[in-house]
C-alpha positions in Angstrom: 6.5 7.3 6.9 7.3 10.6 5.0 4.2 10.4 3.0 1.9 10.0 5.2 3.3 12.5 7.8 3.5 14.7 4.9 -0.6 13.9 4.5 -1.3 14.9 7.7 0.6 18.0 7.8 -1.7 18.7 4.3 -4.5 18.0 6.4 -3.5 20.5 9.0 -3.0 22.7 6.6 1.1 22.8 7.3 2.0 23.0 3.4 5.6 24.3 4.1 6.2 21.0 6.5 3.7 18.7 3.6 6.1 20.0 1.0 9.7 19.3 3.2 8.3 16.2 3.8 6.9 15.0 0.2 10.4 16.2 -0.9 12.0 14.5 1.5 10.4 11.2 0.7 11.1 11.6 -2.9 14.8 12.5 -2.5 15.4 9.1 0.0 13.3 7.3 -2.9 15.1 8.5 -5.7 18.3 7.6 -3.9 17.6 4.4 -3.8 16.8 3.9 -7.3 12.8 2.9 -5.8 10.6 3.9 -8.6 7.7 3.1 -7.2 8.3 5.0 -3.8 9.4 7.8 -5.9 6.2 7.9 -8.2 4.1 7.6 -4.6 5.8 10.6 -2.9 5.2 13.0 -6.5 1.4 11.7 -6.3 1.5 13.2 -2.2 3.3 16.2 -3.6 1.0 17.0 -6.4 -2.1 16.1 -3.7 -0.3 19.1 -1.3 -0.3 21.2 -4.6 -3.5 21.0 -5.4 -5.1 21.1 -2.1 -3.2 24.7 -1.9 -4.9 25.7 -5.3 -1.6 25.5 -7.0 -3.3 23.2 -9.8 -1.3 23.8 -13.2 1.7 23.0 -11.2 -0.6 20.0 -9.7 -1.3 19.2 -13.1 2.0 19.0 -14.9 3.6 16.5 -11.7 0.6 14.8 -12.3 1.5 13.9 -16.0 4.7 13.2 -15.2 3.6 10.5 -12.6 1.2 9.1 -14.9 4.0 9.0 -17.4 6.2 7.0 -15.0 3.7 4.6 -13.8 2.7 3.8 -17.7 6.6 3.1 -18.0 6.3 0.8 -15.3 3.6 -0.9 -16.3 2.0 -0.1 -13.2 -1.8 -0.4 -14.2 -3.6 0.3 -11.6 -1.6 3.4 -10.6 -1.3 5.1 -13.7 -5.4 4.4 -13.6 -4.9 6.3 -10.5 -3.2 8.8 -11.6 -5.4 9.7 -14.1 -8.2 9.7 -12.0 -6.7 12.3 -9.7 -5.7 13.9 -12.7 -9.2 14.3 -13.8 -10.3 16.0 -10.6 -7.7 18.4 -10.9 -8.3 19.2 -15.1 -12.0 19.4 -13.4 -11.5 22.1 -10.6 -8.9 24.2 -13.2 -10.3 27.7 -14.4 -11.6 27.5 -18.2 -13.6 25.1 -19.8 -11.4 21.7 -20.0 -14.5 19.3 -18.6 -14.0 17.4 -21.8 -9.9 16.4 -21.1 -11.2 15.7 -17.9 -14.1 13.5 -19.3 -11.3 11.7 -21.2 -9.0 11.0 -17.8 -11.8 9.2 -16.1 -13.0 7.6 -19.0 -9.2 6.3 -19.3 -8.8 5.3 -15.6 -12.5 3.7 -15.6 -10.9 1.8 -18.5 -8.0 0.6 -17.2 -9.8 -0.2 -13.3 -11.7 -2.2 -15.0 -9.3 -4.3 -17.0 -8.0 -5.2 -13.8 -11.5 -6.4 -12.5 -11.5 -3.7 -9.9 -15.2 -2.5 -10.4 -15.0 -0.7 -7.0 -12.2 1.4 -7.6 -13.9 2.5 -11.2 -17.1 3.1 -9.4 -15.2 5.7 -7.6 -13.6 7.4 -11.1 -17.4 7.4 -12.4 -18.6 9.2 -9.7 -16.5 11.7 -10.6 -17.4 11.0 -14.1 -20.6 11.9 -13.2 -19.6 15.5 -11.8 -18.1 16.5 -15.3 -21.5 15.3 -17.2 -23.8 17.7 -14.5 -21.4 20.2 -14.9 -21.6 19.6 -18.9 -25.2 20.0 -18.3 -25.3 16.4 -19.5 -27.7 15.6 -16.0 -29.0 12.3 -17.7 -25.4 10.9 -18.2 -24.5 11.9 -14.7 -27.9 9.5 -13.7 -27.1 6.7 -15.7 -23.9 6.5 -14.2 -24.4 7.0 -11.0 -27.4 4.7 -10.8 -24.7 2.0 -12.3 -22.5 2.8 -9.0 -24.9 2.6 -6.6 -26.0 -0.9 -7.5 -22.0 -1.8 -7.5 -21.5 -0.4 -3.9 -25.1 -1.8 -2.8 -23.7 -5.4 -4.2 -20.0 -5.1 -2.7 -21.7 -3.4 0.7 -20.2 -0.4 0.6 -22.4 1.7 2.2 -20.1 4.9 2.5 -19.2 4.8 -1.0 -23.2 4.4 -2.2 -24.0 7.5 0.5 -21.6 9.8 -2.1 -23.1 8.8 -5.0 -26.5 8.9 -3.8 -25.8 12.2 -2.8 -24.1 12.6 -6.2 -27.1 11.0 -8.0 -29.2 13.8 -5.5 -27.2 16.4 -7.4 -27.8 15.2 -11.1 -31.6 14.7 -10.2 -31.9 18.1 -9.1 -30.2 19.6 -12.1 -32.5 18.2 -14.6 -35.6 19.3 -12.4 -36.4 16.5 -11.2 -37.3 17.3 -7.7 
């Protein structure tokens, strides 16, 4: 309950309150020896981090949360983490697009192992953002076009809408109008 009350005070734009919260949640976790509570409530806290702009902080609780969920074993939420990770090595100032290239690449890898094709959809997308902004607008299509036939199979139609807009993007950047 913590976490997500700490989400919506993010959303509101309440970071003081977000933070309390997150910590809060990760204290009672922690407590309580609940790993996997505790590894939740630093993914909300480096989500409040970065939605502030406070992304090399973001960043290094990110790593550490990845860290824990490999530990765990936790598959699908370290391929989580380093999807979220990736956006955040993606927004940082200076040219790291290629570490980011490498944490979707890793969390497409490890969705996939786990026969979530959905959920990697979602970490190409953002794939697909680091190629256009590599100036790599081809890649960015092939993927994309990949996706949308995913989502158009699974009928998810909000998903296909982002990367059709996505796929809008890449198009437009290789002059394909």
């Amino acid at each position: 309950t913590l976490g997500i009350l700490a989400q919506i005070h993010m959303r509101g734009g309440d970071y003081p309150a977000a933070h309390a919260a997150a910590d809060r949640s990760l204290g009672l976790f922690r407590k309580h020896g609940h790993k996997p509570g505790a590894s939740s409530a630093m993914m909300i806290s480096a989500a409040i981090l970065r939605r502030e702009g406070r992304l090399a902080e973001a960043e290094k609780l990110l790593v550490a949360t990845r860290d824990e969920k490999h530990a765990m074993h936790d598959v699908s939420g370290e391929a989580g983490v380093l999807n979220t990770l990736g956006i955040a090595v993606m927004e940082s100032p200076g040219d790291r697009l290629q570490e980011a290239e490498r944490h979707f690449l890793r969390a497409i890898e490890l969705f996939s192992s786990l026969n979530d094709g959905q959920t990697a959809a979602l970490s190409q997308t953002n794939l697909a953002q680091v190629y256009e902004k590599q100036g790599r607008g081809k890649d960015a299509e092939v993927v994309l076009m990949g996706v949308i036939r995913l989502h158009r199979r699974l009928g998810a139609r909000e998903s296909e809408m982002r990367a059709v807009r996505g796929l809008g993007g890449a198009l437009v950047s290789q002059g394909k109008l």
